[in-house]
N, C-alpha and C positions, 0 to 999 in steps of 0.2 A: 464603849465607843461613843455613847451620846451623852453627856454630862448636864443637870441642868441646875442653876445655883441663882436664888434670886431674878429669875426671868430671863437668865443669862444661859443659850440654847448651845454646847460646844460639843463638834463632831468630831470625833478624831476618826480616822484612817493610819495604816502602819509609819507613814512619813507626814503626814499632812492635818491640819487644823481647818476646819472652819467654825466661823462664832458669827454668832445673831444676837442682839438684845431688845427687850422690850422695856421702852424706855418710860419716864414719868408722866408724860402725853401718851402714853399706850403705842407708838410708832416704835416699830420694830426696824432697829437700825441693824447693817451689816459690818459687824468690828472687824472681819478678819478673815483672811482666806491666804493659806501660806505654808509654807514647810511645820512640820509638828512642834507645837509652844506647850505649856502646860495647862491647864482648863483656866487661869484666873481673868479677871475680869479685864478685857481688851478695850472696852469703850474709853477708856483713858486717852485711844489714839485719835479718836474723834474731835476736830479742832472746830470750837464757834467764836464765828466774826459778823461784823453786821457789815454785809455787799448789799450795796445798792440795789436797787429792782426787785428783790429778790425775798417777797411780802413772808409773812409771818403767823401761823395759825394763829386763832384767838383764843386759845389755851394761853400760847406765850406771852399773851398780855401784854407788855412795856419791852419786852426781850426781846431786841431786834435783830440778835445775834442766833436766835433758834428761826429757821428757814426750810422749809423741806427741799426746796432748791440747793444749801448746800450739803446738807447732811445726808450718808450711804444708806441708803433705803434697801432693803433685802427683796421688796416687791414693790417697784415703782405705779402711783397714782395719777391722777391726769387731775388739772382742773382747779387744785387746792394749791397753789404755791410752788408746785416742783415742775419747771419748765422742760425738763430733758426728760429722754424718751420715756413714754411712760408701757410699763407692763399691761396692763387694764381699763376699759373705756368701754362704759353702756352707757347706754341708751333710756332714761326714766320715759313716762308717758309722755310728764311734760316736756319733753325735748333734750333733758339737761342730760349732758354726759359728763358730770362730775366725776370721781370718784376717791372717794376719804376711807381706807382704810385703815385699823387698828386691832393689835392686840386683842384678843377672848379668850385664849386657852389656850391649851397642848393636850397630845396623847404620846405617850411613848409605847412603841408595841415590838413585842418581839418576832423577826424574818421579815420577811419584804412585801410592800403592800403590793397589790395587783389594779389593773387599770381595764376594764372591763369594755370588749370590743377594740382594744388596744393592744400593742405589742408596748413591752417591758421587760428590762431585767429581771431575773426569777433569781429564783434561791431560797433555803430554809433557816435554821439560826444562825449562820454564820451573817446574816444580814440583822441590822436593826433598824426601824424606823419611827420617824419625828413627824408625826401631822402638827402643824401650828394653823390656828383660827382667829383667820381676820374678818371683822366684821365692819360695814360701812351701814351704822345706826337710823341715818335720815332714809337711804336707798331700803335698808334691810334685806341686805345683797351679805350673804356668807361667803368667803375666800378661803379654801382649805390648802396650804401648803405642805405637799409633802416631800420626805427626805430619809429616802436611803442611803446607809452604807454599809460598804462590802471595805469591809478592814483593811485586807491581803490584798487587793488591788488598786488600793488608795484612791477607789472609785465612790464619787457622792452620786446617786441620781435626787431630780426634781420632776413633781408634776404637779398640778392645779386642778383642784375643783372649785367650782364655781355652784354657790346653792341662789336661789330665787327664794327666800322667806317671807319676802310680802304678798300682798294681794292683785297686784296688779302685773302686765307684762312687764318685761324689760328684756332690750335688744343686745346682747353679748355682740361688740364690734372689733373689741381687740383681748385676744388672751393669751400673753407668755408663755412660757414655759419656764425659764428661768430671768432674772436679774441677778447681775454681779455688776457690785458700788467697790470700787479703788479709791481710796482718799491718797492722788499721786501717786508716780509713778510716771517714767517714760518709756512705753509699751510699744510693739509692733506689733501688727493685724496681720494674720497670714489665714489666705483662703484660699480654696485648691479650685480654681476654675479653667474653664476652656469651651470644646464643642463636641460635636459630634465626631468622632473619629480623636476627638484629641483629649479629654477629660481629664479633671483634676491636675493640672498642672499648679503648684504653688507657687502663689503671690504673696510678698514680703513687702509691709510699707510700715515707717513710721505714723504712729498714730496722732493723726492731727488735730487741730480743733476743729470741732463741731463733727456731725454724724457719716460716717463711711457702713455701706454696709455690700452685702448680697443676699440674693432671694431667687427665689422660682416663684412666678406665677400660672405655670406652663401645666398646672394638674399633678407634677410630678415633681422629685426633688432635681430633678433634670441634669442633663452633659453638660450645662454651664455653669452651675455653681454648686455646690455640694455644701447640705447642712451638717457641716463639719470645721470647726475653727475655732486659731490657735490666737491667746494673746501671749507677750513674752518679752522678757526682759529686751532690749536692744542685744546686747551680747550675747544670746540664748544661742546656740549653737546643739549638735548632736548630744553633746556629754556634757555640756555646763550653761548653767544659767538658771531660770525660771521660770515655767511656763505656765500656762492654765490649755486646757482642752475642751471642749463644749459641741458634742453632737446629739443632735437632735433622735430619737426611736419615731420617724417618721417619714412618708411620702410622697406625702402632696406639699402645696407651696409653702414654702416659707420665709422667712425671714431672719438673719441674722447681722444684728448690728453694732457695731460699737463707736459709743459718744468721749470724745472728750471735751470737756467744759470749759467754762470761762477761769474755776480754779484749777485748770490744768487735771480735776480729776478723772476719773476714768469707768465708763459704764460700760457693759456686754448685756445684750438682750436676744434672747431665742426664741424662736416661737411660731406657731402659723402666720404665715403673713397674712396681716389684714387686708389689705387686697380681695375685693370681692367677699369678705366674711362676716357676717351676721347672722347669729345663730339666738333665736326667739326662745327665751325662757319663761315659762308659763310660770302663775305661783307655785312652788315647789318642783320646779322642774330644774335639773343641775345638766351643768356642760363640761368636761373631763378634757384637760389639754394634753397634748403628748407627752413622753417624758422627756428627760436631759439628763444625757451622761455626761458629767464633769469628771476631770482626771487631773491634779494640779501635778505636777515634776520639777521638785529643788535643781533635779540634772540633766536639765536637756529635752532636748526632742526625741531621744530616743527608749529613755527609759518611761515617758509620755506613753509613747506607742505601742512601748512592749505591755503594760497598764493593758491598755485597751485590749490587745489582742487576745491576752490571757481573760481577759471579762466576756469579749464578744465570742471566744468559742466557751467558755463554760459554762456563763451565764443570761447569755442573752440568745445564740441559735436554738430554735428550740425543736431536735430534729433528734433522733435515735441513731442517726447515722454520725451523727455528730464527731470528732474525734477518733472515726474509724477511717482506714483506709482507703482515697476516693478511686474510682475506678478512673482507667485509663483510657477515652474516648477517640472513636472518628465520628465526624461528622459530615456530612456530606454534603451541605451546604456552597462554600467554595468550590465545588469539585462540578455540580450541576446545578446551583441554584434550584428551582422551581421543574426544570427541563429532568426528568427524568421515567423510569417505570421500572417495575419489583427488580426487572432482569439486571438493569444496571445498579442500583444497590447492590444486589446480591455480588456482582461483579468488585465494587468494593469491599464489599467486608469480607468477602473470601481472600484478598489481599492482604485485610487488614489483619484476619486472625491469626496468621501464623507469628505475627511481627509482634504480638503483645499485646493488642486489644482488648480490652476488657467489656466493652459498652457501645455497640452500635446507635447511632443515634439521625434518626429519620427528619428532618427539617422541614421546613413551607414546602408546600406544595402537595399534598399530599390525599387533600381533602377535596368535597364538595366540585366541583370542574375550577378546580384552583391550576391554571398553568401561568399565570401572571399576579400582580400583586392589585389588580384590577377587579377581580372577583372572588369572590363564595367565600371571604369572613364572615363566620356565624355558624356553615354549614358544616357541621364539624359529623359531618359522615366520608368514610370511605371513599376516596374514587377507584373505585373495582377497573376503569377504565385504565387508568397506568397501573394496577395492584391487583390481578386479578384474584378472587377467591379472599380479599380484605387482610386484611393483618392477620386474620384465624389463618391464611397460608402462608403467610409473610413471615410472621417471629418465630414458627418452630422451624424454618430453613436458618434464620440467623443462631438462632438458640445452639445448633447442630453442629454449628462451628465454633461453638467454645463463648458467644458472647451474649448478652444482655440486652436487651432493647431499648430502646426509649422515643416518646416525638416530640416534636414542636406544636404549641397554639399558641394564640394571641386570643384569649378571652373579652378581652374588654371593646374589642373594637369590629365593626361590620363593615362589608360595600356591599354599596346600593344594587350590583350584580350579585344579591345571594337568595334564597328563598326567605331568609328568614327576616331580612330587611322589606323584603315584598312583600310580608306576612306581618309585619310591624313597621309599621317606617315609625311610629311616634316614639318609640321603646330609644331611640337613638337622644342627643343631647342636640339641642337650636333652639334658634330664637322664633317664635310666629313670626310670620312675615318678613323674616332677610334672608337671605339667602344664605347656601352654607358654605364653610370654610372646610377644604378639605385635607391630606393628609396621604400622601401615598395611597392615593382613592379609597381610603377609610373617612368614614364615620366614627364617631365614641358611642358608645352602648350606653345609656344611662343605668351606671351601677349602683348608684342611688337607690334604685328602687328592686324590692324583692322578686317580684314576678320576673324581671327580668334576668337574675340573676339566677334564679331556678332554673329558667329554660336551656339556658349556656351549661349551667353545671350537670342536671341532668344527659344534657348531650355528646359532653365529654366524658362522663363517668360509664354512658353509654361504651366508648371506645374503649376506655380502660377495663373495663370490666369484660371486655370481648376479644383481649390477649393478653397475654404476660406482657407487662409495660413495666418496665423499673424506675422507668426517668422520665421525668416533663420539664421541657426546658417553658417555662409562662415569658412570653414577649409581648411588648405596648410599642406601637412604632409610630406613636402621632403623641402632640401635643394636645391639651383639651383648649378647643373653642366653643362659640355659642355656648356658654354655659347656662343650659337653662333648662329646666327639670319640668313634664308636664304634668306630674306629679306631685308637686307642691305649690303651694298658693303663690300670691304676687309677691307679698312681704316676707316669704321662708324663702326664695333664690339664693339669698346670701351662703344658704346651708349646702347647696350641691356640690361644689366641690369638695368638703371636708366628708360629707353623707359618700360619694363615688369612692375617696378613701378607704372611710368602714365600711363599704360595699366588698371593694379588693381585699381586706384585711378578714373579710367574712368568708368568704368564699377559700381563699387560700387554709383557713384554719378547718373548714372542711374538706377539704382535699386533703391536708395532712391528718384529719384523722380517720377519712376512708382508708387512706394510702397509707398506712405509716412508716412501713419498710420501703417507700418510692421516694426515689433521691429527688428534689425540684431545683432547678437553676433558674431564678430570676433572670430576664432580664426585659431591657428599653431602649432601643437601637442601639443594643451594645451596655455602656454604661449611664443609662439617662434616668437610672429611679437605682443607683448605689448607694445606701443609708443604712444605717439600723433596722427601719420599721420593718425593710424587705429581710433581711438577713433570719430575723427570728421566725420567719417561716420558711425561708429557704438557704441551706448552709451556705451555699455558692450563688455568686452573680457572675454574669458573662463579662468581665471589665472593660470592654470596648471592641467596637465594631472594627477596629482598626488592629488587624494582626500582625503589622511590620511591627518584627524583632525591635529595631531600632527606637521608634519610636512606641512599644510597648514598655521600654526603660522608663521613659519620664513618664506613661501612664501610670505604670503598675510604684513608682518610686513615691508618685505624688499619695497613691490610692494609699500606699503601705504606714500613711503618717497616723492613720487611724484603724485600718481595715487590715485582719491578717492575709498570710501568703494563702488559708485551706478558703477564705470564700472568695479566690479571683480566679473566676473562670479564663484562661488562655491558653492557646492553641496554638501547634504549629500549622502554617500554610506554606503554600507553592510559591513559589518564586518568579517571574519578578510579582512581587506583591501588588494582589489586585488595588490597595488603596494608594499606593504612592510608588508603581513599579519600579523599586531598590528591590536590587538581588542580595540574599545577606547569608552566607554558608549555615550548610543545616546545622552544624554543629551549635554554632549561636544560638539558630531559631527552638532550638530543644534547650539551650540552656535560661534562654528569658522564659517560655514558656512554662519548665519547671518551678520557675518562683510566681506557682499556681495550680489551679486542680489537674492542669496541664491532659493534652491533647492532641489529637491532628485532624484538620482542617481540608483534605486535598482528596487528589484520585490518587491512591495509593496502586490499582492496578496500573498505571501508568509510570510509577515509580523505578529508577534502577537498580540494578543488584546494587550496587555500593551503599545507594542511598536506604537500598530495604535492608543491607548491613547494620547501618548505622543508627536505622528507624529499631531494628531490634534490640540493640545495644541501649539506649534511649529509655525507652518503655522498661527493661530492667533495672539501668539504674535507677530509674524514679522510685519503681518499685523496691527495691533495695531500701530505699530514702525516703520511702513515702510517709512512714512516720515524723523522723527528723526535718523533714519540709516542710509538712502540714501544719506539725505543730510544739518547733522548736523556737527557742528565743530569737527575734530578729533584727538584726544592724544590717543599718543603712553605714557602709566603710568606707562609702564616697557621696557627692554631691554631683548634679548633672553637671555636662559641657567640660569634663577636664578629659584626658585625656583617653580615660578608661572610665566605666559602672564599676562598680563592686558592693556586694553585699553578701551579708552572713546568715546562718543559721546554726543552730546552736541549742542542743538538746538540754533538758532542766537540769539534767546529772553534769550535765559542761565536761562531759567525757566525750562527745561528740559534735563535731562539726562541720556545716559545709558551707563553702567559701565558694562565689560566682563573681569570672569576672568577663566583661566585653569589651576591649577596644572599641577604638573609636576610627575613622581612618586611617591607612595605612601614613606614612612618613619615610622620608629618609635619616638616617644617624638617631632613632630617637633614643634618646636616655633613657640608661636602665634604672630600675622602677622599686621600689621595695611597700608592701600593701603590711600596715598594721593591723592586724588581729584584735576584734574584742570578745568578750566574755569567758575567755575562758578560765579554767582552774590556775593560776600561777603557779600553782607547787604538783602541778603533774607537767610530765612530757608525752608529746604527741609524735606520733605518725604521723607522716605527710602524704599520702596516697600511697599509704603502704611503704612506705622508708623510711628510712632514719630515727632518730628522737630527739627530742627537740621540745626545752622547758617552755610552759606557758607562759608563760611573762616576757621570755624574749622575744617570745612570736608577737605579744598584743606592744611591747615596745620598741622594741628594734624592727621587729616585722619578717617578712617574707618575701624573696627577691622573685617577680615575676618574669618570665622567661618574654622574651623577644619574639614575636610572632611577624608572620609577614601577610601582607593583601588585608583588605576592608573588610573592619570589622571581623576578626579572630576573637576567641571567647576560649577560658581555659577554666577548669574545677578544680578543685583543691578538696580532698575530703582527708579529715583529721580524726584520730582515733588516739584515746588515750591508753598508753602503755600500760 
């Protein structure tokens, strides 16, 4: 998979090529990133011309034509000649943020390197990896890039080390994760942004001159931008074109950008956003960037995707539950918020068990004199006052009825109404002297630092360890302000935000290996920290606070360009829907939420015989399905705003499939409809929900005539079996 011939570094993956060269100046140039070529020497594509402005190392001598301005740099410099964004920027004593990197070595090592206090792709020899060592001579600052790949998923990762080999400090103020140099190209940027309630929605724009990007500086990878994004041919469409992919295994803020230049070329850059970061390297002290999953696709967006899904359950969740069955959830949240006590719980999930439940799951409120979202974060005891006799009497009444338990906490965050905040006010994150900025009357807990992070865990592990607990949904419901640590000096601030990171990232890896058979559901009001970094500690994320059907389409459509259907947490709720009161038939609401670890949200004791019919019907088929949902191949069959959703799943044997579709408002006279099929086997025939037969190829090209429904929003299943 990694070839290396006269300095000439070529990756292959099953469809795809990438190439680096280290050139006669020792700069290691990027030749080549694209459908699979044969390993020879690509630098030939590299065009030099002498552009004005645009200086010339003093290696090049008289050769006005060698520029690092215009030439594809595989890890962009700052300072020496290359104007456009640069990957890397310290800080010397003296002031200077130069930095000149080049060529030192290579190592080739067999399986996948590991990134310590970090999450990353795993894997044994089916992985290979390429460190390359760059060194900057005057700073005597080491650059270690490294580069995995996974063959069968035509996935590259990157990540960075950074060594300190001199004697004195130097201040790390910006470090990538990856660089990707296009010499041309006319490209489209597409990023999945929105808000709170509305996440990941894709944006599509030609790529202009000069720098477009998105970031979070919010502490988290947050509900308005996602470190996740696509560059791609103009024509790139579902099945055709060319794409590249580039998401981030990380958290907190970031950064991702793409430049196009004065030669029309074209740069991508990912990484933590510098924003607020400076991270002090001591002589021999090194600083490790996150990784970057790239995934290039000669065919589209969709086989881009199917890439991803197939890498992020097999090789990047890193959970034992992983690719098993998810349990079939209520939760009680919508149904009483905060307002409740054991009897009314109990009251729901005796409703809930006969109908198919699998997983009782207890929400806020539940702790400390917690009845509003005003008090006792932190105090992660019992309130015996709504509970009496604590969970030791609680979980063996749910247990009794056939299901599992699980709660809710928000670890990272306090109010000033709790013990433990009155017992620490400093343990929290501000500025001396301003005042604070607050958050659904939270504080942020400084997870930076250890003692703190002991106390929390201990107090939780206290509750788990004092019932049978299967589930812990982890919630962040505040943005980070005052970022200010009072635990580290004046000139290490730059470090709290990334330190609060591996703080989260510390703590959850200890809880996954007290707990290992306890399933975790990330989540951040909903979907506000959905990435990588979170996923490889917890299989599932809540994909957004916002449970209308409706608009759970363009959620979960937008989330699905990277993210499979087994880690999106979604739920059915009650109607008319608390966030956007549309009523939308349950049939729907159980068929969006199936394309997810799927659930229910409601007072099911409140529920009608029809609907507790239909609730039971529901939860089997899933169950039925819950393999070929989880983790079968998946197309996107439609695009938003036409007249229907649709999309597919599609087992790896392509003997099986299931087909989901939703209307859209009701009409008069609407034209009948025929939906194209993909993946399947062409030289078998299928059943269509139990009838007929019917070859594959006619279905993915002639299609499937959709039956006529009437009233808003109707939703129909199709499930295909092969003969």
């Amino acid at each position: 998979m990694i070839q290396i011939d006269r300095r000439v570094f070529t990756l292959h993956t099953r469809n795809t090529t990438y190439q680096m060269k280290a050139d006669g100046h020792h700069v290691l140039l990027h030749t080549y990133y694209g459908p699979r070529v044969s390993g020879e020497d690509l630098s030939y594509l590299i065009q030099y011309a002498d552009r004005g402005f645009s200086p010339n190392p003093q290696e090049a001598g008289d050769d006005r034509t060698y520029s690092l301005d215009t030439l594809p740099q595989e890890y962009s410099t700052c300072g020496g000649g290359d104007f456009r964004l640069p990957s890397i920027e310290f800080e010397r004593p003296d002031g200077s943020l130069t930095a000149d990197l080049r060529y030192a070595g290579h190592e080739l090592r067999k399986g996948k390197y590991g990134l310590p206090g970090l999450p990353a792709l795993w894997g044994g020899d089916e992985w290979e990896t390429l460190v390359v060592f760059m060194e900057d001579a005057a700073a005597r600052m080491r650059v270690e890039l490294y580069y995995g790949v996974l063959e069968r998923h035509d996935l590259i990762t990157r990540a960075v080390r950074v060594v300190n080999r001199g004697e004195t400090a130097v201040r790390l103020r910006r470090c990538a994760s990856m660089c990707l140099d296009f010499q041309g190209g006319d490209f489209d940027f597409i990023t999945f942004d929105g808000c709170h309630t509305l996440e990941r929605n894709l944006n599509r724009a030609p790529l202009r001159p000069g720098v477009q990007s998105v970031e979070s500086i919010r502490g988290m990878s947050s509900h308005h931008h996602n470190p996740f994004v696509i560059l791609c041919g103009q024509n790139a469409d579902e099945d055709h074109g060319l794409c590249y992919g580039a998401a981030l295994v990380y958290s907190g803020n970031f950064l991702a950008a793409a430049e196009r230049t004065q030669l029309e070329h074209n740069r991508l850059l990912l990484g933590i956003n510098p924003y607020h970061f400076c991270w002090t390297l001591e002589p021999g002290d090194s600083f490790t960037a996150p990784e970057a999953a790239m995934v290039c696709s000669p065919n589209g967006f969709g086989e881009m995707s199917r890439q991803y899904h197939r890498a992020i359950r097999e090789n990047l969740i890193h959970d034992p539950l992983q690719g098993r069955d998810r349990p079939v959830l209520i939760n009680n949240w919508e149904a009483t918020e905060a307002d409740f006590d054991g009897e009314k719980l109990l009251e729901i999930a005796r409703a809930a068990a006969p109908l198919g439940m699998d997983l009782f799951v207890m929400d806020d409120g539940w702790f400390g004199r917690r009845d509003n979202d005003a008090s006792s974060l932190g105090d992660w005891y019992v309130n015996e006052k709504k509970l009496p006799g604590g969970l030791e009497a609680l979980v063996p009444r749910i247990r009794a009825l056939g299901m599992s338990f699980g709660i809710w906490i928000e670890p990272e965050m306090v109010n000033e109404d709790s013990d433990l905040y009155r017992a620490h006010p400093d343990w929290t994150l501000g500025v001396p002297g301003r005042p604070r900025t607050r958050g659904r009357s939270q504080l942020a807990l400084d997870f930076s630092r250890r003692e703190v992070r002991d106390h929390v865990y201990a107090s939780i592990k206290k509750v788990l360890d004092g019932a049978d607990i299967s589930y812990v949904k982890w919630d962040m419901n505040r943005s980070l302000t005052d970022v200010w640590s009072a635990a580290l000096p004046s000139d290490r601030q730059g470090e709290v935000f990334h330190r609060c990171v591996l703080g989260v990232y510390e703590m959850l890896d200890r809880l996954r290996g007290d707990y290992p058979r306890m399933l975790i559901e990330s989540c951040a009001g909903g979907g506000g920290r959905f990435d990588l970094g979170m996923l490889y500690y917890t299989p599932q994320i809540w994909c957004s606070d916002n449970t209308d059907a409706i608009d759970r389409l363009a959620i979960q459509y937008g989330t699905s360009f990277c993210y499979p259907v087994s880690a999106m947490g979604s739920h059915v709720s009650a109607v008319p829907n608390a966030q956007t009161g549309r009523s939308v038939p349950l049939e729907t609401r159980g068929v969006a939420a199936m394309s997810g670890t799927f659930g229910y949200e409601m007072d099911l004791s409140l529920a009608a015989p029809e609907d507790r019919a239909l609730i039971r019907k529901q939860t089997a088929f899933f169950k039925e399905h819950a393999g070929l949902i989880q983790n079968g191949d998946y197309y996107r069959l439609t695009g938003l705003g036409g007249p229907f959703t649709a999309w597919e799943q599609v087992s790896p044997d392509h003997r099986e499939a299931l087909i989901s579709v939703v209307y859209g408002a009701a009409r008069a006279a609407a034209p009948f409809r025929a939906l194209r099929l993909k993946g399947l086997d062409p030289a078998l025939r299928y059943q269509v929900n139990g009838q007929g037969s019917y070859p594959g190829d006619v279905l993915m090209r002639a299609g499937w005539p959709l039956p006529p429904l009437r009233g808003d929003y109707p939703a129909v299943q199709l499930y295909l079996q092969a003969l």
